[in-house]
Steps between C-alpha positions, in 0.01 A plus 500: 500500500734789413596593874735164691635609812714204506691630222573858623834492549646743786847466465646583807367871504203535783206533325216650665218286394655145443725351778580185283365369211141450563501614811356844567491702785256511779387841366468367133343166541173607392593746253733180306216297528327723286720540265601163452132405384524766186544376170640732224218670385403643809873603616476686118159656590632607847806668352294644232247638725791666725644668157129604442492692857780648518423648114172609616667648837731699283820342681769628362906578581715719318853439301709681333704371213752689235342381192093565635582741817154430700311249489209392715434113549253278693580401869712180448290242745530133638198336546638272812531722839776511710353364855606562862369424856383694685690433803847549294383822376432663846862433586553680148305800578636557858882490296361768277382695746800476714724607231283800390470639794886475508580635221257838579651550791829466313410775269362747758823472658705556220303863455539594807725362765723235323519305822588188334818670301574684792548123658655337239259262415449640134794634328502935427677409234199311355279769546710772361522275148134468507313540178171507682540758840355826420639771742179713396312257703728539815269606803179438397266284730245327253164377677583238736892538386388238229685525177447188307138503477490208243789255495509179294761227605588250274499136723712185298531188659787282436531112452473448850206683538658751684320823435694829464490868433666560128410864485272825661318700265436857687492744200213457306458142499253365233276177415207524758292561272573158311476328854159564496413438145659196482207379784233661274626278211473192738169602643373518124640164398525270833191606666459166647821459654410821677205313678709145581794757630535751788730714303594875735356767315704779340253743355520720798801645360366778349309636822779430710728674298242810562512468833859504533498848263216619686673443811782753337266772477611906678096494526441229728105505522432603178432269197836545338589559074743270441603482140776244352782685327604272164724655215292416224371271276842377372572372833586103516280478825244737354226237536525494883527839588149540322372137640579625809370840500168371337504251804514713747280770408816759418555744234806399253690785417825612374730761639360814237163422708614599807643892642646567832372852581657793672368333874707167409192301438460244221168563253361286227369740190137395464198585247380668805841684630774408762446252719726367803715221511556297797677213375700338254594184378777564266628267255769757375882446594647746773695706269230564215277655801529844547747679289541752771649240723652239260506525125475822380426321105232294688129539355341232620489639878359786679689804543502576884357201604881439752359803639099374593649218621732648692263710687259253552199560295534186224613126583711368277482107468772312453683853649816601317778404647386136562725354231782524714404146618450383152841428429633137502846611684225627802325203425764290675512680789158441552527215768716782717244740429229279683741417772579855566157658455274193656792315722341197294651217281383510171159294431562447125914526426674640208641328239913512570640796317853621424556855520754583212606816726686291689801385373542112694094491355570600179794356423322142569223646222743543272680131559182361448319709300417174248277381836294814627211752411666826466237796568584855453363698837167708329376325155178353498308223231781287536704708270901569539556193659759170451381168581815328480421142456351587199739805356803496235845534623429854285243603741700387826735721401253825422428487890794431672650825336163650577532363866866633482363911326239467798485280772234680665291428256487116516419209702485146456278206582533109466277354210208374678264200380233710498199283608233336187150531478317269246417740178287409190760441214253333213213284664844407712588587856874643519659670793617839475677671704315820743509776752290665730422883520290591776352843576543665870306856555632689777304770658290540823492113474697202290315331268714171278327386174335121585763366304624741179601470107661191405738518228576233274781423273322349208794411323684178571753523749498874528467685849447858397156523549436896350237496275680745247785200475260195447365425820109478598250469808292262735222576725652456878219288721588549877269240600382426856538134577354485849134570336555412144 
């Protein structure tokens, strides 16, 4: 038998299958039970057959290296889902929803009003250092004064289970589309555990992220054209924007397809002429949209789009602007956000952060600088960071005088034991460690993902989970115990 339970060895982390050796969790009895009755040849045909799919599928990410510059490679995937009940995840989706809301109300305020700078609650000083606020965007009322239209939070859990908030992704946040092709894979291979479990769907993604659009639309009534707005081919998240415009029925276009005419409305150039544009998802950064507004060098965007929007005739999803809440020194004033907004407690916490801009914060960083996560305030992919357990005396010493050239810049987190999940190492079981991104659309309505993308660090011991530095994915089951 090539999969003993008894011998998985948890280790003190949490791991979200296994509570102790041999024992699994309610939510995984059944699906350990199967597993446990494979023998080696069929865990090998199973793992081929998932490499086999996701060739077929054509799932691919992008990297970029200095010897090869691009290179395309197949969707990194773990064959043993990442389960959770039902009843847990409710409480999980009313936290995201909670904090969403928050944080859009944050925004809107900080474009108009400032309310919560005018009471002190988050620092001016913050705000004027902001890489992210665009004062072009000052004013302007997008429908239903929603500006992060798509957010994906990244959820940890630590050793005592505790789950937290490590990070809010309002920009363009990407891997949705891998969400959902990681449950094709499963479908394909598992079809039978699909009948023995009741496992929460997720393929309504794709129509519920055109509703949301649709809801965006200056021609309510009308069928709307919304078109997804990618900046080409060479783009590392390239296969979703096109996954997810196929999906929904859009056209995929870049910015040289689209004109904003002399009556500030946005047209696609068609075989068969101009043709209007109500909405668009764009997958473009703020300042490479509309070198009018932003970068004049910019030609990936849409000269005078800033000016469509402005007036009301084209939706912009996620709107510009939004960033200004994707930014890990905002991030820790997050739980203040909700209390100010909402008057409500936060459902899911943060993770406790050290801001480096202030000095009794950051010079307890600095002392211990061997002990935390250091994370500069707007990288992304797990890139320009310090995890100090594991860094030279060299390195510790590259960020404190880069905490010291620009406090603002930094904060600083304690090393969590990111929870396990059992992973296929071999015809072995080993546990590796995981996160959690969830999806939240905001529109008319709120709409969380059941469940989300699961990363996996598939090398021993690591916990950065990117794909482009080693790490890999599991289909997420939110299954419903009460009728299972």
């Amino acid at each position: 038998m090539a999969i003993r339970w008894g011998s998985y060895k948890v280790k003190g982390f949490h791991d979200e299958l296994i509570r102790v050796a041999g024992r699994p969790r309610p939510a995984a009895q059944a699906l350990c039970k199967y597993l446990r009755a494979l023998k080696d040849p069929e865990i090998q045909e199973y793992k081929a057959a998932a490499d086999t799919a996701i060739h077929v599928m054509g799932v691919t990410f992008r990297i970029y290296t200095e010897e090869e510059g691009a290179i395309d490679r197949a969707w990194p995937f773990d064959i043993i889902p990442r389960i959770i009940d039902r009843r847990e995840w409710q409480q999980v989706e009313a936290g995201l929803e909670q904090r969403v809301q928050a944080l859009n109300l944050f925004i809107d305020d900080l474009y108009h009003d400032q309310r919560i700078v005018k009471d002190g609650i988050f620092p001016e000083s913050l705000l004027a250092d902001s890489k992210n606020f665009r004062p072009q965007c000052i004013g302007i009322d997008p429908p239903h004064r929603v500006w992060a239209h798509v957010c994906g939070s990244d959820l940890v859990r630590d050793a005592d289970g505790t789950l937290y908030v490590l990070e809010d992704n309002l920009r363009v946040p990407s891997g949705v589309s891998y969400m959902l092709e990681n449950r094709q894979v499963m479908k394909r291979v598992f079809p039978e555990l699909f009948e023995d479990y009741n496992i929460l769907p997720v393929d309504d993604y794709a129509s519920q992220l055109y509703d949301m659009l649709a809801s965006l639309s200056p021609r309510p009534g009308d069928q709307p054209e919304i078109v997804v707005l990618t900046p080409g081919v060479f783009n590392s998240a390239y296969f979703e924007h096109a996954y997810l415009a196929q999906q929904m029925g859009a056209e995929l276009v870049e910015g040289s397809d689209l004109v904003v005419g002399a009556d500030d409305i946005v047209y696609m150039r068609t075989i068969e002429g101009p043709s209007r544009v109500d909405v668009i998802y764009r997958r473009i950064d703020d300042l490479f949209l509309d070198p009018e507004a932003f970068d004049p060098d910019s030609l990936l965007g849409v000269p005078g789009l800033m000016r469509a929007w402005k007036a009301g005739n084209v939706a912009l999803a996620n709107a510009p602007g939004a960033g200004v809440a994707d930014d890990k020194v905002v991030y820790s004033y997050v739980p203040d956000i909700i209390k100010y907004y909402l008057d409500q407690d936060p459902l899911i916490p943060n993770v406790p952060t050290y801001r480096c801009i202030n000095k009794p914060e950051r010079d307890h960083v600095i002392a211990n600088i061997d002990k935390l996560v250091v994370k500069p305030a707007n990288e992304s992919g797990g890139y320009g960071m310090l995890i100090g357990p594991q860094a030279s005396r060299e390195e510790c010493d590259k960020f404190i005088n880069l905490i010291r050239h620009d406090p603002r810049n930094y904060i600083a987190q304690p090393m969590l034991n990111l929870s396990t999940a059992p992973t296929l190492v071999g015809n072995r079981v080993e546990p590796r460690h995981l996160d959690l991104r969830p999806f939240i659309l905001s529109g008319e309505h709120t709409y969380v993902t059941t469940g989300g993308l699961t990363r996996v660090a598939l090398r021993k011991g690591s916990t950065v989970v990117n794909s482009s530095q080693g790490g890999g994915s599991k289909d997420t089951w939110v299954v419903d115990m009460e009728t299972d």
